[in-house]
C-alpha positions in Angstrom: -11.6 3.7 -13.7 -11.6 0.2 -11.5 -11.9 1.1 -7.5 -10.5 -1.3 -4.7 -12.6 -1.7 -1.7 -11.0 -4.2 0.8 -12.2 -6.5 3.9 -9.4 -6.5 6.7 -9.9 -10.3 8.5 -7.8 -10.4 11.5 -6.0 -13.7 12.3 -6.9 -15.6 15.4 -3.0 -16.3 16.4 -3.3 -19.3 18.9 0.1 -19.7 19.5 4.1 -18.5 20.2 4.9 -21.3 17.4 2.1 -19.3 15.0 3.7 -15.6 15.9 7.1 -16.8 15.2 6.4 -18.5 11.8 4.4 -15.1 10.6 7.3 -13.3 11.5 9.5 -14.9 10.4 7.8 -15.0 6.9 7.5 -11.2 6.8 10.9 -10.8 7.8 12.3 -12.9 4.6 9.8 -11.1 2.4 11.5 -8.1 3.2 15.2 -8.8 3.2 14.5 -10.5 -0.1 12.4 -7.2 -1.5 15.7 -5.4 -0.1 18.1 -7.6 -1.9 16.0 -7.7 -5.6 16.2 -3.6 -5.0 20.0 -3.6 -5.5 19.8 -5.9 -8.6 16.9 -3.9 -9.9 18.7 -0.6 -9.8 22.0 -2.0 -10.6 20.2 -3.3 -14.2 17.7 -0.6 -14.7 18.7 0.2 -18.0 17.1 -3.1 -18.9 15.1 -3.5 -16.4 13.4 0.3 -16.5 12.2 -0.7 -20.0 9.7 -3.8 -19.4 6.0 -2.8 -18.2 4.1 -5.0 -15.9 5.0 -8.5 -15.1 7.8 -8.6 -17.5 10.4 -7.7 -15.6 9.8 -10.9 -13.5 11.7 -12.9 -16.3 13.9 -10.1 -16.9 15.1 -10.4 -12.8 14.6 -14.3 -12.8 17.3 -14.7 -15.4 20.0 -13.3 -13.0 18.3 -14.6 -9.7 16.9 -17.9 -10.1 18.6 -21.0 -11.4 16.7 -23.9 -13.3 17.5 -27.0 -15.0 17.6 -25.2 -18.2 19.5 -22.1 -16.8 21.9 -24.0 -14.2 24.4 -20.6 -14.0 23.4 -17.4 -13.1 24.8 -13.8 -12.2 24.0 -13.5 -8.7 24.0 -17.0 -6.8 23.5 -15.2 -3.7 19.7 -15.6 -3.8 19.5 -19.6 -4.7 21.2 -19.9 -1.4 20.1 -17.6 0.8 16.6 -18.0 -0.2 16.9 -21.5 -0.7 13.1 -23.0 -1.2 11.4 -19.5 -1.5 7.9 -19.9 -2.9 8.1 -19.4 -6.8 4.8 -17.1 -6.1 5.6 -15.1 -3.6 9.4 -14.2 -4.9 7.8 -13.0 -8.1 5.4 -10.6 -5.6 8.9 -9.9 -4.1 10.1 -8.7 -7.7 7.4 -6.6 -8.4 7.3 -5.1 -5.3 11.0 -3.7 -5.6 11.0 -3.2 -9.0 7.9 -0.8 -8.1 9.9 0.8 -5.5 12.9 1.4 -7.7 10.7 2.7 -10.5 9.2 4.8 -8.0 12.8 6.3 -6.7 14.2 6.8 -10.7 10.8 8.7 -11.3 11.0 11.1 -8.5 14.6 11.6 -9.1 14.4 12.7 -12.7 12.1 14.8 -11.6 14.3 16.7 -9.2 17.1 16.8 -11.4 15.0 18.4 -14.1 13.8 21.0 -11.7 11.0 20.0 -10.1 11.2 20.5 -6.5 9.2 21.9 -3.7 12.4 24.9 -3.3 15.4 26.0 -4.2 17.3 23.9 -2.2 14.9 20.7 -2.1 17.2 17.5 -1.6 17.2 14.9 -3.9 15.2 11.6 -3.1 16.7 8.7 -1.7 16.9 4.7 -2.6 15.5 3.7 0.5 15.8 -0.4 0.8 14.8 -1.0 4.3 11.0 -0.4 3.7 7.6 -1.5 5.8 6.2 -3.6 3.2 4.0 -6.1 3.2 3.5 -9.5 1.1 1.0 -10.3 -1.5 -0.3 -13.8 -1.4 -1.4 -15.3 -4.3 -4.6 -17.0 -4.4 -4.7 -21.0 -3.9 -0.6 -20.5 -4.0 0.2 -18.6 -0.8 -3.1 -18.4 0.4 -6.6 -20.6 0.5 -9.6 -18.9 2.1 -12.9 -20.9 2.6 -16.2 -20.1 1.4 -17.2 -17.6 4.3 -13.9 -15.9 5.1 -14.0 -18.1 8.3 -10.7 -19.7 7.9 -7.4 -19.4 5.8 -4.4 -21.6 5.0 -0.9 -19.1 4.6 1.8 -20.6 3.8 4.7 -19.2 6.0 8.2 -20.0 7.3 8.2 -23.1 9.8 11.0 -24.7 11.7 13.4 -24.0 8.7 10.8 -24.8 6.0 7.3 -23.8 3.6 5.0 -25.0 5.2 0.4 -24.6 5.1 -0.4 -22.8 8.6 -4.5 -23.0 9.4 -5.8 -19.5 11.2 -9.0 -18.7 11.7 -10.1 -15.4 10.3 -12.4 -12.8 13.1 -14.2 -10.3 10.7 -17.3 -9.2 8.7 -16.9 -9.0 4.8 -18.1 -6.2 3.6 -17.5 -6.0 -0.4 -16.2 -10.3 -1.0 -17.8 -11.6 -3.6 -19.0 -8.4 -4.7 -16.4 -7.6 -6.8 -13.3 -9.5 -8.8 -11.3 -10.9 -5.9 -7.6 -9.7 -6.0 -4.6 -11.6 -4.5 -4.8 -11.4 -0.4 -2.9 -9.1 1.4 -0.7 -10.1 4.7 -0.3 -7.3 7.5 0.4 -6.2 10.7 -0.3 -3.2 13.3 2.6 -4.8 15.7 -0.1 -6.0 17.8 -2.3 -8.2 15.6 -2.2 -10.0 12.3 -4.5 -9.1 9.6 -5.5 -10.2 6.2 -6.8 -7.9 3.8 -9.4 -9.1 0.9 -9.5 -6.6 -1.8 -12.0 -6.6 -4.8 -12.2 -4.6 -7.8 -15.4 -3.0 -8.8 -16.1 -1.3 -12.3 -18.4 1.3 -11.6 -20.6 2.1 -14.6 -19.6 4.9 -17.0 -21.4 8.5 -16.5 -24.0 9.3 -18.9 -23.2 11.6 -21.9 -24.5 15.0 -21.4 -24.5 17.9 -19.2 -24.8 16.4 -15.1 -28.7 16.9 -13.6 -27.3 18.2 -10.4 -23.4 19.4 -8.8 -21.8 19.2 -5.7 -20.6 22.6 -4.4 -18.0 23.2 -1.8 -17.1 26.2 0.5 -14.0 25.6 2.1 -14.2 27.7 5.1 -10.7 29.1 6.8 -11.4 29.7 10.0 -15.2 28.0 9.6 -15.9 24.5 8.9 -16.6 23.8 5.1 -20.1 23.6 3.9 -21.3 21.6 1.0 -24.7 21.7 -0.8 -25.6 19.4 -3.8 -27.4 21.6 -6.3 -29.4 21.1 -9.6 -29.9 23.1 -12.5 -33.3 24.7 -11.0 -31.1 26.2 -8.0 -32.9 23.6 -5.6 -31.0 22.3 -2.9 -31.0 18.7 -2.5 -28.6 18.1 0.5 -26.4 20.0 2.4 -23.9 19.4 5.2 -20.5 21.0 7.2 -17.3 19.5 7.0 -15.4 19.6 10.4 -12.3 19.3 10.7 -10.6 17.2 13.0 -8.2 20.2 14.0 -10.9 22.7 15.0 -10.6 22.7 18.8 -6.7 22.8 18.7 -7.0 26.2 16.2 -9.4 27.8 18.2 -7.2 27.3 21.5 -4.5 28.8 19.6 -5.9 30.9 17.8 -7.1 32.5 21.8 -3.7 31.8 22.6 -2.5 34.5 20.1 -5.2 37.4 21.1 -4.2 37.0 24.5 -0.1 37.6 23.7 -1.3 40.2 21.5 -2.9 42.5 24.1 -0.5 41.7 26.5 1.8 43.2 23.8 0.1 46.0 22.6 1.6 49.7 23.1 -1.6 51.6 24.3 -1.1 55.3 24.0 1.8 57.3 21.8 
């Protein structure tokens, strides 16, 4: 099974004129993620049924006008997103698409039952989600040699434009693995690009394993782990402290003390 290991770059923002165009470029991605979510669930019998990027055509048909397809359903889009980047509105699609496919799934499975209780409420279509754009490589995105600089394209003074950034950041795992499409985010504070690559990591041997990873998972102890081959010899060992420790053993002193304070002595 392929693993994703990812460099985040954060973007040198130089300028009010920079912040606003990023911002601005989100904020479309989203509205038009939240707009292709309606149109998604409204045709999900059709739309349900297509795996993978073929319900990008499926969605385009109603959405996008062409030369060859001058009318479509909803004209909404051809004017309100007037100029969008072919690219990055098929990211769009997939992204809600996902999220719808996402909703339907864990609704069936409340309706058939599956719930945490008894009176578990069923899952909602939420539209207005944090997401973040996908730029496609050499399309919405061109990154230099050494990760140094990057050309997005973003919204800017009412149109698509190429805005240069320069990129602060150590790459860890690029051009390790098979590069995957560039990811735009943001903390609130600061801009960041993340790099993903794809690694295959080479299939186990056949065969019973030469050694096994043990775990005791302590309750009110931290977990030890001890890796341990067929011999009984220990090869490494370790604790596993949680995070949490300090704040269950103040409460945990908390309780005793309310419990003696408590406590009927004598009949």
């Amino acid at each position: 099974m392929p693993i994703i290991r990812s460099d985040s770059l954060a973007l040198h923002v130089t300028s009010a004129d920079q912040q606003t165009a990023l911002m601005d470029t989100l904020a479309l991605y989203r509205r038009l993620v939240r707009d292709l979510m309606t149109v998604a669930y409204t045709h999900w019998p059709q739309v349900g049924v297509c795996e993978g990027s073929a319900v990008v055509e499926v969605i385009e048909r109603l959405i996008h006008p062409t030369q060859k397809r001058p009318q479509v359903r909803y004209t909404y889009f051809a004017k309100r997103d007037y100029k969008f980047p072919s690219y990055l509105r098929r990211v769009a699609i997939m992204d809600a698409v996902g999220q719808v496919r996402s909703f339907v799934t864990r609704f069936e499975a409340w309706r058939s039952g599956d719930r945490k209780h008894l009176h578990a409420k069923p899952p909602r279509l939420t539209s207005s989600t944090k997401t973040f754009p996908s730029l496609y490589g050499s399309q919405c995105a061109k990154i230099n040699a050494d990760a140094s600089h990057a050309f997005i394209k973003v919204r800017q003074h009412n149109d698509w434009v190429w805005m240069g950034v320069r990129l602060k950041g150590t790459c860890r795992f690029r051009g390790k693995g098979k590069a995957k499409s560039p990811l735009l985010t943001t903390n609130g504070r600061q801009w960041q690009l993340s790099l993903p690559e794809q690694f295959d990591p080479p299939k186990p041997a056949k065969g019973a394993p030469d050694r096994v990873l043990a775990v005791d998972v302590g309750i009110n102890t931290a977990a030890t782990w001890a890796v341990v081959d067929a011999q009984g010899t220990v090869h490494a060992r370790g604790f596993l402290s949680r995070t949490d420790k300090d704040r269950e053993y103040r409460l945990m002193q908390r309780i005793r003390r309310q419990a003696r304070k408590q406590t009927r002595h004598g009949s």
